[in-house]
C-alpha positions in Angstrom: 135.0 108.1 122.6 133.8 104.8 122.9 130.2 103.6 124.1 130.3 101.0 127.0 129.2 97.9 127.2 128.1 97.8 130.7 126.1 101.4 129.6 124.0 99.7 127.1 123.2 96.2 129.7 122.4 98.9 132.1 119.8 100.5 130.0 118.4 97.5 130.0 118.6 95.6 133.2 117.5 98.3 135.1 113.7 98.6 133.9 113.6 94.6 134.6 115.2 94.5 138.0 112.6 97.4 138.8 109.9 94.8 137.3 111.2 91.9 139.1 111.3 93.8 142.7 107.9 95.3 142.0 106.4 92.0 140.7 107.9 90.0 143.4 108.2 91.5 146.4 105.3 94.7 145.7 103.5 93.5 148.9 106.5 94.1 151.2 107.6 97.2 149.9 104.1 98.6 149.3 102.9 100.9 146.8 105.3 103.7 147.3 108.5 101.1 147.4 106.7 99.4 144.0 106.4 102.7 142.0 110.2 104.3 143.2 112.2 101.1 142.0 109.9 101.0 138.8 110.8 104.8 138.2 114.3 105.0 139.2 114.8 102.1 136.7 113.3 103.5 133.8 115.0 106.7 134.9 118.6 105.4 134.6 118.0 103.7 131.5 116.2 107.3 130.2 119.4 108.9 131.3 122.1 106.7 130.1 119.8 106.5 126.8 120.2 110.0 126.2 124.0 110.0 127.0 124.8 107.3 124.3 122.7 109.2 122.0 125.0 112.3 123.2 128.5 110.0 122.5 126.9 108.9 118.5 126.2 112.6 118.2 130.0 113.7 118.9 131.2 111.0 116.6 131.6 108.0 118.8 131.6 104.9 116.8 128.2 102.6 116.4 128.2 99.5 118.6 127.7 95.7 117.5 129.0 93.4 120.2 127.7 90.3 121.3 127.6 89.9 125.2 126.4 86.5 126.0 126.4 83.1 123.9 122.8 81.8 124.2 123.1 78.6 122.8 125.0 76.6 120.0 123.9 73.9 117.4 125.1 72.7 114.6 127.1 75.5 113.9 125.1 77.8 114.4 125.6 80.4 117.3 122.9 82.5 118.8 123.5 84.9 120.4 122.5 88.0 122.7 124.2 91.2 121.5 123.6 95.1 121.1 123.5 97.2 117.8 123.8 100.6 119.0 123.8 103.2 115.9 121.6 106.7 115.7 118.5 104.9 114.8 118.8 102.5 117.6 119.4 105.4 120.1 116.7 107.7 118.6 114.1 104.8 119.5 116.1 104.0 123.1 115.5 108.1 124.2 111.5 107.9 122.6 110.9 104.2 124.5 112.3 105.1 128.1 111.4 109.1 127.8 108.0 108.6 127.6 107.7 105.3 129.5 109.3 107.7 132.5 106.6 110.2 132.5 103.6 106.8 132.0 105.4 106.1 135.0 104.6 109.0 137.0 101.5 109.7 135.3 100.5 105.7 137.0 100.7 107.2 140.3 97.9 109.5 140.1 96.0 107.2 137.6 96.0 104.4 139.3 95.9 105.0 142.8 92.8 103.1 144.0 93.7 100.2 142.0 94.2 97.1 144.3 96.7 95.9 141.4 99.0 98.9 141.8 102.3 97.4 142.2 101.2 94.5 139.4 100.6 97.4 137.1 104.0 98.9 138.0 105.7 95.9 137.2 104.1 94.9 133.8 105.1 98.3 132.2 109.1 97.9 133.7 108.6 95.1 131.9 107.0 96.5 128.6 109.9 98.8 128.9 112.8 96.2 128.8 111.2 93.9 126.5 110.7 96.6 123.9 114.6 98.0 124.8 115.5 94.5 123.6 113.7 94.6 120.6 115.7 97.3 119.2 118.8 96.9 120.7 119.0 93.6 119.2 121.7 92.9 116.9 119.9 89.8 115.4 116.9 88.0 114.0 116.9 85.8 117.1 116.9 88.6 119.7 114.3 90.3 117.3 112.3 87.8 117.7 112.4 87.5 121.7 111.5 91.5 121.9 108.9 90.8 119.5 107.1 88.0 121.2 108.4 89.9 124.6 106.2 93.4 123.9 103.6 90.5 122.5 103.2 88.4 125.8 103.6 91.9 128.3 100.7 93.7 125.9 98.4 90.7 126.7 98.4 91.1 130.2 98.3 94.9 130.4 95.3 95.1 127.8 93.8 92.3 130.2 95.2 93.9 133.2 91.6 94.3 134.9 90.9 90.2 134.4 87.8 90.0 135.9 85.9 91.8 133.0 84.6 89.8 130.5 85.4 92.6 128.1 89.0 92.9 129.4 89.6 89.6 129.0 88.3 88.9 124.8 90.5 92.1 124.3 93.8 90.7 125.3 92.7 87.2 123.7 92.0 88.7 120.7 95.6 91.3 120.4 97.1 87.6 120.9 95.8 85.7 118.5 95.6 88.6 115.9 99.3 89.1 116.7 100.1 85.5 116.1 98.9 85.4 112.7 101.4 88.0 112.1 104.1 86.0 113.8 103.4 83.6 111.7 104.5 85.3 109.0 107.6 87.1 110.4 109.1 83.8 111.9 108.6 82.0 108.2 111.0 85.3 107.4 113.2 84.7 109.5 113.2 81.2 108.6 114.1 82.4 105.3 116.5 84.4 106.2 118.3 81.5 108.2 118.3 79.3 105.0 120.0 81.7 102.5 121.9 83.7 105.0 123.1 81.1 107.2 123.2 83.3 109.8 120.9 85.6 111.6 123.2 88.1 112.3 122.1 91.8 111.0 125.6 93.0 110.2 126.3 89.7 108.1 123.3 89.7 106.4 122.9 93.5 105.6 126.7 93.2 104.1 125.9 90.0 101.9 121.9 91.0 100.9 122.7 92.4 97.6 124.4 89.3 96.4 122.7 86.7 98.3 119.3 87.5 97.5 119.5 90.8 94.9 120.5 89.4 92.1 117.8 87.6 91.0 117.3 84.3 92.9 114.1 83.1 93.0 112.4 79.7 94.9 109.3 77.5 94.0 106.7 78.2 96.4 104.4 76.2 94.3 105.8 73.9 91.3 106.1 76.2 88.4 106.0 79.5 90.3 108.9 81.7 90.7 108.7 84.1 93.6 112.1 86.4 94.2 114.0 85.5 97.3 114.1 89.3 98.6 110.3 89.7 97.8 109.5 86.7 99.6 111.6 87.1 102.7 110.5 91.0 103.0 107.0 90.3 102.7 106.9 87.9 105.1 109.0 89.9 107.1 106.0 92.7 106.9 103.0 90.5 107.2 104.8 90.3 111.1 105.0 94.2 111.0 101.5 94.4 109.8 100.5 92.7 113.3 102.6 94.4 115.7 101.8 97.9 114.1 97.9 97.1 113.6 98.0 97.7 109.5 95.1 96.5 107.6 93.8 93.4 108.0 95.7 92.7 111.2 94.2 96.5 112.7 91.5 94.2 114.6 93.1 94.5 117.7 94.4 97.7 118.5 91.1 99.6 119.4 90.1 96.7 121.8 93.5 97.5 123.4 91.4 100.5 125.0 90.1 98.2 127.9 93.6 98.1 129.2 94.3 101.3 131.7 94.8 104.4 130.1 98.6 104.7 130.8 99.1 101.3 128.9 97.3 103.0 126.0 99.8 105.5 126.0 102.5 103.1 126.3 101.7 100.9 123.3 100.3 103.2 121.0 103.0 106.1 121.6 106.5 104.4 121.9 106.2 100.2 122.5 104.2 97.8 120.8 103.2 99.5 118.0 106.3 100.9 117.2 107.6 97.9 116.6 106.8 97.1 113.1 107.8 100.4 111.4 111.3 100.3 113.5 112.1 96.6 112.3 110.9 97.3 108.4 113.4 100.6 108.2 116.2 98.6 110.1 115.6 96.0 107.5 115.8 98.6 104.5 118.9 97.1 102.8 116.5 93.7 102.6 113.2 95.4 101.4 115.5 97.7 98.6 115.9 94.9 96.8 112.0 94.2 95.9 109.7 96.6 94.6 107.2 94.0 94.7 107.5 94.0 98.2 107.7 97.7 98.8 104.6 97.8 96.4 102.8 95.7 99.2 104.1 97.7 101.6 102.9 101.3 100.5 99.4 99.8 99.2 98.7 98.2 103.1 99.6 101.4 104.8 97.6 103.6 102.4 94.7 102.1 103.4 95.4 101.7 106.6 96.4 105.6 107.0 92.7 106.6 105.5 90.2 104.2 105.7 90.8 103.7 110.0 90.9 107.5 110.0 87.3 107.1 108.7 86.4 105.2 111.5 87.8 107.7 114.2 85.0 109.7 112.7 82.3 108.3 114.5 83.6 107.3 117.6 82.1 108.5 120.8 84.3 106.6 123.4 87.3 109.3 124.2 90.2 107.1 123.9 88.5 104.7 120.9 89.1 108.5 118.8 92.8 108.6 120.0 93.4 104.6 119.1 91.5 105.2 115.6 94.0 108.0 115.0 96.9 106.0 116.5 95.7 103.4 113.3 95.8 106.1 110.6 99.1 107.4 111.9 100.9 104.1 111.3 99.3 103.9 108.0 101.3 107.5 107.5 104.7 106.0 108.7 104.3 102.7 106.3 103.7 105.0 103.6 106.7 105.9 104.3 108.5 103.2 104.6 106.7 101.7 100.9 108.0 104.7 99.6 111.9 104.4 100.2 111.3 107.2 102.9 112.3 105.4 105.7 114.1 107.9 107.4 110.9 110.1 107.2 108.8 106.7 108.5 110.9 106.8 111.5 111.7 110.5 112.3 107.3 110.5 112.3 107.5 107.4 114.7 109.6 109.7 116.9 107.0 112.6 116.9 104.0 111.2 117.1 105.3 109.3 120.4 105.0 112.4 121.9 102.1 114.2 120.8 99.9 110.7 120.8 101.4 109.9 124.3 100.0 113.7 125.0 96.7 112.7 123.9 96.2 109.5 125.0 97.3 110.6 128.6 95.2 113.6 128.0 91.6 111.5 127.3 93.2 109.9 130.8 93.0 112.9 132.3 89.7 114.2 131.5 88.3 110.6 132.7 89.4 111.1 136.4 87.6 114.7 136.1 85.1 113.0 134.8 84.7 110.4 137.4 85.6 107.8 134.8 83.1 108.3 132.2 84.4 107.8 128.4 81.5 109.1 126.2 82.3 112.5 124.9 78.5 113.1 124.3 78.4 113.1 128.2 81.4 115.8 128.2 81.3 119.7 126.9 82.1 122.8 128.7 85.1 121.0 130.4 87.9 123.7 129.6 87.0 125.9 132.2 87.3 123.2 134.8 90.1 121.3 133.4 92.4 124.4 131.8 95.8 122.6 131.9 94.2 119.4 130.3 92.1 121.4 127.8 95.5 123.3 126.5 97.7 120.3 126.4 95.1 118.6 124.1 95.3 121.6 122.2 98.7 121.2 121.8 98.6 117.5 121.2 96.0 118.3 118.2 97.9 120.8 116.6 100.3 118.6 116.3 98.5 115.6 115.1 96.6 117.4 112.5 100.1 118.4 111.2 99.5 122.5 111.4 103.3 123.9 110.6 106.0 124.8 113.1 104.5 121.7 115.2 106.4 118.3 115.4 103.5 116.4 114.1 104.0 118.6 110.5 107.4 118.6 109.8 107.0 114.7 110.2 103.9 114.2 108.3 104.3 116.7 106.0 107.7 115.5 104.4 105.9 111.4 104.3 103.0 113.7 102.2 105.7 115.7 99.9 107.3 112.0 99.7 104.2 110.2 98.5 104.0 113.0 95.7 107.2 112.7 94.5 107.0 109.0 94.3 103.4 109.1 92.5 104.8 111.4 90.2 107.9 109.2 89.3 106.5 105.5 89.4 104.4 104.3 86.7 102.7 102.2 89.3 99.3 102.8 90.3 99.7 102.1 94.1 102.0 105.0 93.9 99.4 107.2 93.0 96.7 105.1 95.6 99.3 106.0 98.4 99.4 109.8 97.9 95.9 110.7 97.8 95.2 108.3 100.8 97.6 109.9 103.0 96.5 113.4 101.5 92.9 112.9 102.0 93.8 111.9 105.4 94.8 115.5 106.4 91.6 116.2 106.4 89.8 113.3 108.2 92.9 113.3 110.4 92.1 117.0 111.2 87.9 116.5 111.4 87.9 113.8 114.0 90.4 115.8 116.2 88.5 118.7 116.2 85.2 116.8 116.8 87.0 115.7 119.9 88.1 118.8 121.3 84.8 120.4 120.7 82.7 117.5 122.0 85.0 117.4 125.0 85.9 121.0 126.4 83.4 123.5 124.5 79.7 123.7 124.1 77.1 122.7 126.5 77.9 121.1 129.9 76.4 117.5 129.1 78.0 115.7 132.3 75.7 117.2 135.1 73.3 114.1 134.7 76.6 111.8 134.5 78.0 113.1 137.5 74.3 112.8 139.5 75.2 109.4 139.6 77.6 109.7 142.2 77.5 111.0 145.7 78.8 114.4 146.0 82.1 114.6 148.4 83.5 118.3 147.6 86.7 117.8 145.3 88.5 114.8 146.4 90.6 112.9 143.8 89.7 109.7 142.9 91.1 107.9 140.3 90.2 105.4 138.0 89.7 101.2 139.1 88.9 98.3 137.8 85.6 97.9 139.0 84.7 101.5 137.6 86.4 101.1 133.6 84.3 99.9 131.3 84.0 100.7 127.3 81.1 103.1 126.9 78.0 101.8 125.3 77.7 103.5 121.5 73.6 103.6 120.3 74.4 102.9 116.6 70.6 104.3 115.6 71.7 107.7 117.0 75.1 109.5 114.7 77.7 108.9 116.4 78.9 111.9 118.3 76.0 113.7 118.4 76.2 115.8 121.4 72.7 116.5 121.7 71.8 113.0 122.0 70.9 111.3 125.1 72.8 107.8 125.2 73.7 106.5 128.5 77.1 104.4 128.5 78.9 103.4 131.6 77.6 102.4 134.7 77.6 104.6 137.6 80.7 105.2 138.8 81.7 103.5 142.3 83.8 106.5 143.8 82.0 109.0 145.4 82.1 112.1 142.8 81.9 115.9 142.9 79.3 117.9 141.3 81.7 119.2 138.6 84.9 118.2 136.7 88.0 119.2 138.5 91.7 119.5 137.1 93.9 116.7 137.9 96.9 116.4 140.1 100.3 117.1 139.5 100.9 113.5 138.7 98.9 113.7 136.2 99.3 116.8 135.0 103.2 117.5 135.1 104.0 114.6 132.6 101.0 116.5 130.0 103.2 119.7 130.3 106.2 118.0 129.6 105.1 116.1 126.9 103.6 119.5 125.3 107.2 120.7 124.7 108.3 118.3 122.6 105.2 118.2 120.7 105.2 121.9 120.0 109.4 122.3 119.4 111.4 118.9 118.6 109.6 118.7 115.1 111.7 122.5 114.7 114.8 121.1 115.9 115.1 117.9 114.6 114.1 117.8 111.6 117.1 119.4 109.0 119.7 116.8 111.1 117.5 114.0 111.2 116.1 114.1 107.5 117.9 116.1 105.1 121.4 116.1 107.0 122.0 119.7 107.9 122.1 121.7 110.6 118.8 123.2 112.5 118.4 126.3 110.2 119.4 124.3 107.2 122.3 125.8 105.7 125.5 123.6 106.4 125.8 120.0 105.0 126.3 117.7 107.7 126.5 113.2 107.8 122.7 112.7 107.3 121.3 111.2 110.4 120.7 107.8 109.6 123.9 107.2 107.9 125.0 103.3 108.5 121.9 102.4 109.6 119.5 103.0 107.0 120.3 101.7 103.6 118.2 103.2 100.8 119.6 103.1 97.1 120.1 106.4 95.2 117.5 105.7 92.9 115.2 105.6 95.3 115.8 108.1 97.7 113.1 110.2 97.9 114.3 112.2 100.3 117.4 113.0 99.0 115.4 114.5 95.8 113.4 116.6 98.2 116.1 118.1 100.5 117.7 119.2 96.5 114.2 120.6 95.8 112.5 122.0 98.3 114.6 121.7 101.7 115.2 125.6 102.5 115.4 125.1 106.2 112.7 124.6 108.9 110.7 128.0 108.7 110.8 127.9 104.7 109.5 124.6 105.0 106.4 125.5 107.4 105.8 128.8 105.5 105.2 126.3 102.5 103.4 123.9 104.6 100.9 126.9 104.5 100.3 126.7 100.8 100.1 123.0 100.3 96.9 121.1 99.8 97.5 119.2 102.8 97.1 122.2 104.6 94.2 123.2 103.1 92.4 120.1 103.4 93.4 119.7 107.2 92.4 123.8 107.6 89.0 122.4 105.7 88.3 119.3 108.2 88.4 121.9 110.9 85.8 124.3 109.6 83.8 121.7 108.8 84.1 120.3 112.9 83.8 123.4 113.7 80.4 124.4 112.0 79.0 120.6 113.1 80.1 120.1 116.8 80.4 124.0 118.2 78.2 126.3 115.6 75.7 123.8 114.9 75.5 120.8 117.7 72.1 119.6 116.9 73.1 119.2 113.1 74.5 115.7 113.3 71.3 114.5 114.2 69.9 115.8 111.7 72.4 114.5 109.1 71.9 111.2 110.2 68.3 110.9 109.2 69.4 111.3 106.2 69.6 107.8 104.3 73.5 108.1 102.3 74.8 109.5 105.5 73.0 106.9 108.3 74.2 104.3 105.8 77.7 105.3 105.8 77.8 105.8 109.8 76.5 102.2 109.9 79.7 101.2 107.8 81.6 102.6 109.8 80.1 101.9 113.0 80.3 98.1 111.9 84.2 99.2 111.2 83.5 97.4 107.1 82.6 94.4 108.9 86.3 93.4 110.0 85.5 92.2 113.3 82.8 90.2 111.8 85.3 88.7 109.4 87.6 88.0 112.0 85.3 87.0 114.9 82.6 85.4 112.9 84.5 84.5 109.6 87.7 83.2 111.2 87.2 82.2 114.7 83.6 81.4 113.9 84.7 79.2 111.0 87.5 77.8 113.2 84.9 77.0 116.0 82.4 75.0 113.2 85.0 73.5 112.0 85.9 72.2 115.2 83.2 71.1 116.3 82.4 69.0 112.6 85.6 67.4 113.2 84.5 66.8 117.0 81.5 65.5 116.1 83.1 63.0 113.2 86.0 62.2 115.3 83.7 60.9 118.1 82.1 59.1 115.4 84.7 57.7 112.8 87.6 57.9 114.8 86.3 56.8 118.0 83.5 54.6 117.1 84.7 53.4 113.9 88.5 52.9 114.0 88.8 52.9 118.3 85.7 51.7 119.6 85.1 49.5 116.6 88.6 47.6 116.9 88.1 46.9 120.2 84.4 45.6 119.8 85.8 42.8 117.2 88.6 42.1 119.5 85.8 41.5 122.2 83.4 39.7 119.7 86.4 37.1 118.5 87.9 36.7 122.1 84.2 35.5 123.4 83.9 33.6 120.3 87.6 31.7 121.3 86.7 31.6 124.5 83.7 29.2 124.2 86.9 26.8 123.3 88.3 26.5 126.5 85.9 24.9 128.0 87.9 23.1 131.1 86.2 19.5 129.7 88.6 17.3 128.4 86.6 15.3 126.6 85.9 18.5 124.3 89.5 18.9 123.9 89.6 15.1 122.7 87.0 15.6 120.5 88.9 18.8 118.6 92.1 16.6 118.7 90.5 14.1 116.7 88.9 16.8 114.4 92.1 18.5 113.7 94.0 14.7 113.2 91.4 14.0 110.1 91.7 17.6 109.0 95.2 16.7 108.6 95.0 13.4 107.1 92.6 14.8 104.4 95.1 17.4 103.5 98.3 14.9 103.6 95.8 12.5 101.2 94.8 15.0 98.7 98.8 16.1 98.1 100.1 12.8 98.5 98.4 12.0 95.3 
């Protein structure tokens, strides 16, 4: 059994001839025509996906072909090829799965949008350029994906250009994002110049003795930096962009001004996906540094708890979700830092779904709530919006990692992998990364909670919101561009206060009913279906994918992975656990219950609970209190990031522009430009008082120049 080659171009040609047709010709096949093509694309490549992932899984051979010869020089060949292995398919079935059901979710979402068939169009696209990305079979094709998912992610975040707001969002994911580009194409570079080749296969086979054994380059004269360390952290500084890890986190929240499908899309199963695929497909590179999986685990640490802070005072439905979506990746480049990259990828898988649940979710509840985003305007909704309200319970079970849902067995084993590795490395980042990734069970587990409470139980707060609109029964309406906006946050007042009285959006422009009312089936069918695999593929997958037996856990099978991630024995963390601890999935929930993660996430619930539905008018109280106010104004000003960034950087940038404006026009134009030419003037008036036309003048300046040159013959002739 042999996986085709016209198989894997169909998977993906067919999401960017649906983009093409949509983008082109939308206005002559109209809104319907725009979103069938789009779908039936992404549904072939879904389906043929899952039927390669079928042939690997009965023993068909990995694929690494090259199908087209891009260009030659010097040498060199680049090329455009496919590497097809498990973890390659694995991330093919999560991209086009849930990018299907954004689709169909788009109808319902975005039906009054006047861009409709533009909107269809740009996420074919995401969809191909992201297939690319880890189909690739080299650094060169990486790099198109990359900058592919890049380019695509600008104009979806900016997708509603006419808003100021809309518009600095997708500026600033760009430019953010290129700062990490930076760095990944200087490790690519690298990899060029040792390798000589670009080619995964040829440089995964010759890492160890290229680059393992000690080499080592002068950055600066008389500093030795390690080949591997340098190539993988440059490599990473890329990752940290695409996947939003501290300090290159700036732009993901701001993404939120895109649609809410497009959230979905890039924070489930695209964009930021990106940078945790590429670092585990690059293991056999980044096993050869410590240094650089040091780097690694100490980024994602902090990324993984100190955004989950942030999440904590968020009012703005979807800003929660994105906040979480940052802590998340934090957990999977723990992960990674800690040799579990198998574990880094199998939570990649999982969260797709659950966050892709929740994201489409908040998307849900802002059609019933006539497109207001401000939870303190929400409450009481579960009643009107019952398949919504238990899908997002769903989706928070499983985020919050409570066992026998995906979202634990994922997170759970990068926890028990973090412990292990603190335990055996003498290094204190080791120790850094497992109590920030434990600690974040239980912020991970507060701010979900706060949500649901402040969203579907308590006090009906949207009756005033709703007044703003004109009542017109229980027609659907969704979402448009006029309408979105990012809801106002009163920084004086804690944040998520439901008792408080902040007004955010601006009246809606659709007509609205005097209630909340359950979405359609557009909507709601892809929530359902996204709920099943939150709630049972964690149960399933997890013995095959991670500790390489069978679904109950008793007969030794290939691990999952094998071939395409490379981790060495020592290292293997996960290896260690399955001979420790790995009894099967049930034995490994019924121990989830007695482990502190548990506890603490257990904890962040009561603690949301007593706050947002015992208690509701506490937070306001809390926050007179001087610690707390001062630590909600830390967060609040997310530790001064976007200042740094937006004031430090680009401010600095724009000073220093200006200064060398300013001395340019000065020095360089009026000095060195301006200044030449002035002389130039000054002497050609000065010779041009010469030629005066008389010729007595010129007789006069002959006879001059004559006894000038008889003095001079006089003096040397003596």
């Amino acid at each position: 059994m042999e996986i085709s080659k016209l198989h894997l171009l169909l998977v993906v040609l067919a999401p960017l001839f649906g983009a093409i047709v949509a983008g082109l010709f939308g206005r002559r096949i109209g809104r319907v025509g725009a979103h069938s093509v789009t779908i039936l694309g992404v549904g072939v490549s879904c389906a043929l996906s899952i039927f390669v992932l079928w042939q690997l899984l009965q023993g068909a051979s990995p694929f690494n072909q090259n199908v087209y010869t891009f260009f030659q020089v010097a040498g060199y060949d680049a090329h455009v090829g496919f590497m097809v292995d498990k973890l390659t398919a694995m991330m093919m079935v999560v991209v086009t799965f849930v990018s299907l059901l954004v689709h169909v979710y788009t109808i319902g979402y975005m039906a009054d949008d006047p861009g409709y068939q533009r909107f269809f169009s740009y996420i074919s696209l995401f969809t191909f350029s992201m297939l690319m990305l880890v189909m690739s079979n080299n650094f060169l094709q990486l790099f198109f994906g990359w900058e592919a998912v890049g380019l695509v992610s600008y104009l979806l975040i900016g997708f509603w250009f006419k808003r100021p707001s809309a518009i600095f969002a997708n500026l600033k994911a760009f430019l953010v994002n290129r700062v990490g580009d930076f760095g990944f194409l200087l490790g690519i570079a690298g990899v060029l110049y040792w390798f000589g080749t670009l080619d995964y296969a040829t440089v995964f086979a010759n890492a160890a003795s290229e680059i393992g054994a000690g080499q080592s380059v002068q950055i600066i004269q008389g500093q030795e930096w390690s080949v591997a360390t340098l190539i993988c952290i440059c490599l990473f500084i890329g990752a940290m962009g695409k996947s939003a890890q501290v300090p290159l986190h700036v732009w993901l929240p701001d993404s939120m001004e895109g649609p809410t499908p497009i959230s979905a899309l890039i924070h489930a199963a695209t964009m930021v996906t990106a940078g945790i695929f590429m670092v585990a497909r690059m293991s056999p590179l980044f096993e050869l540094s410590e240094t650089a999986l040091n780097f690694v685990l100490f980024i994602g640490a902090t990324t993984a708890f100190f955004t989950g802070l942030i999440g904590i005072v968020q009012n703005d439905i979807k800003r929660v979700v994105a906040y979480s979506t940052l802590s998340q990746l934090g957990y999977m480049t723990v992960a990674l830092g800690v040799s579990a990259y198998s574990a880094a990828v199998y939570h990649l898988m999982t969260h797709a779904f659950f966050k892709a649940l929740l994201f489409l979710a908040a998307g849900s509840v802002i059609i019933g709530m006539h497109h207001e985003q401000d939870m303190r305007k929400m409450g009481g909704l579960r009643k009107y919006m019952p398949i919504t309200f238990w899908t997002s319970v769903i989706g928070t079970l499983a985020l919050v990692g409570t066992p026998f849902f995906s979202g634990f067995y994922s997170k759970d084993t990068i926890i028990e992998a973090a412990a292990h590795h603190a335990h055996e490395s003498p290094h204190w980042v080791a120790t850094y990364g497992y109590w920030a990734v434990l600690l974040g069970a239980f912020v991970t587990s507060f701010y979900s909670f706060r949500l649901l409470y402040m969203t579907y139980f308590g006090e009906e707060r949207f009756h005033e919101a709703l007044a703003h609109g004109h009542h017109h029964g229980d027609e659907y309406h969704a979402p448009s561009a006029v309408v979105h906006g990012e809801t106002s946050q009163d920084h004086d007042i804690l944040p998520g206060d439901p008792s408080s009285d902040v007004h955010g959006n601006a009246p809606a422009a659709h007509e609205s009913s005097a209630h909340p009312h359950e979405s359609p089936w557009v909507v709601t069918l892809p929530l359902i279906l996204l709920a099943i695999p939150s709630i049972v593929v964690g149960f399933l997958t997890v013995g095959p994918m991670l500790f390489g037996t069978d679904i109950m856990g008793h007969v030794a099978q290939t691990p999952f992975f094998l071939g395409a991630i490379d981790v060495s024995p020592a290292s293997d963390v996960l290896a260690k656990l399955k001979a420790e601890m790995w009894h099967g999935p049930v034995a490994f929930a019924l121990h989830g219950f007695m482990a502190p993660a548990f506890w603490l996430a257990l904890a962040g619930f009561a603690l949301a609970t007593y706050l947002y539905l015992l208690k509701p008018t506490l937070p306001a109280k809390i926050a007179a209190f001087p610690p707390f106010a001062l630590i909600a104004r830390v967060l609040n000003n997310k530790y001064g990031m976007d200042d740094l960034w937006i004031g430090g950087f680009a401010g600095g940038g724009l000073l220093l522009g200006k200064f060398s404006r300013k001395h340019d026009e000065k020095i360089i134009d009026g000095l060195f430009v301006n200044g030449s030419a002035r002389i130039v003037d000054l002497f050609s008036g000065l010779l041009r008082r010469t030629q005066s036309g008389y010729l007595y003048h010129y007789a006069f300046a002959m006879i001059l120049g004559l006894i000038a040159l008889l003095a001079v013959l006089i003096k040397f002739w003596r």
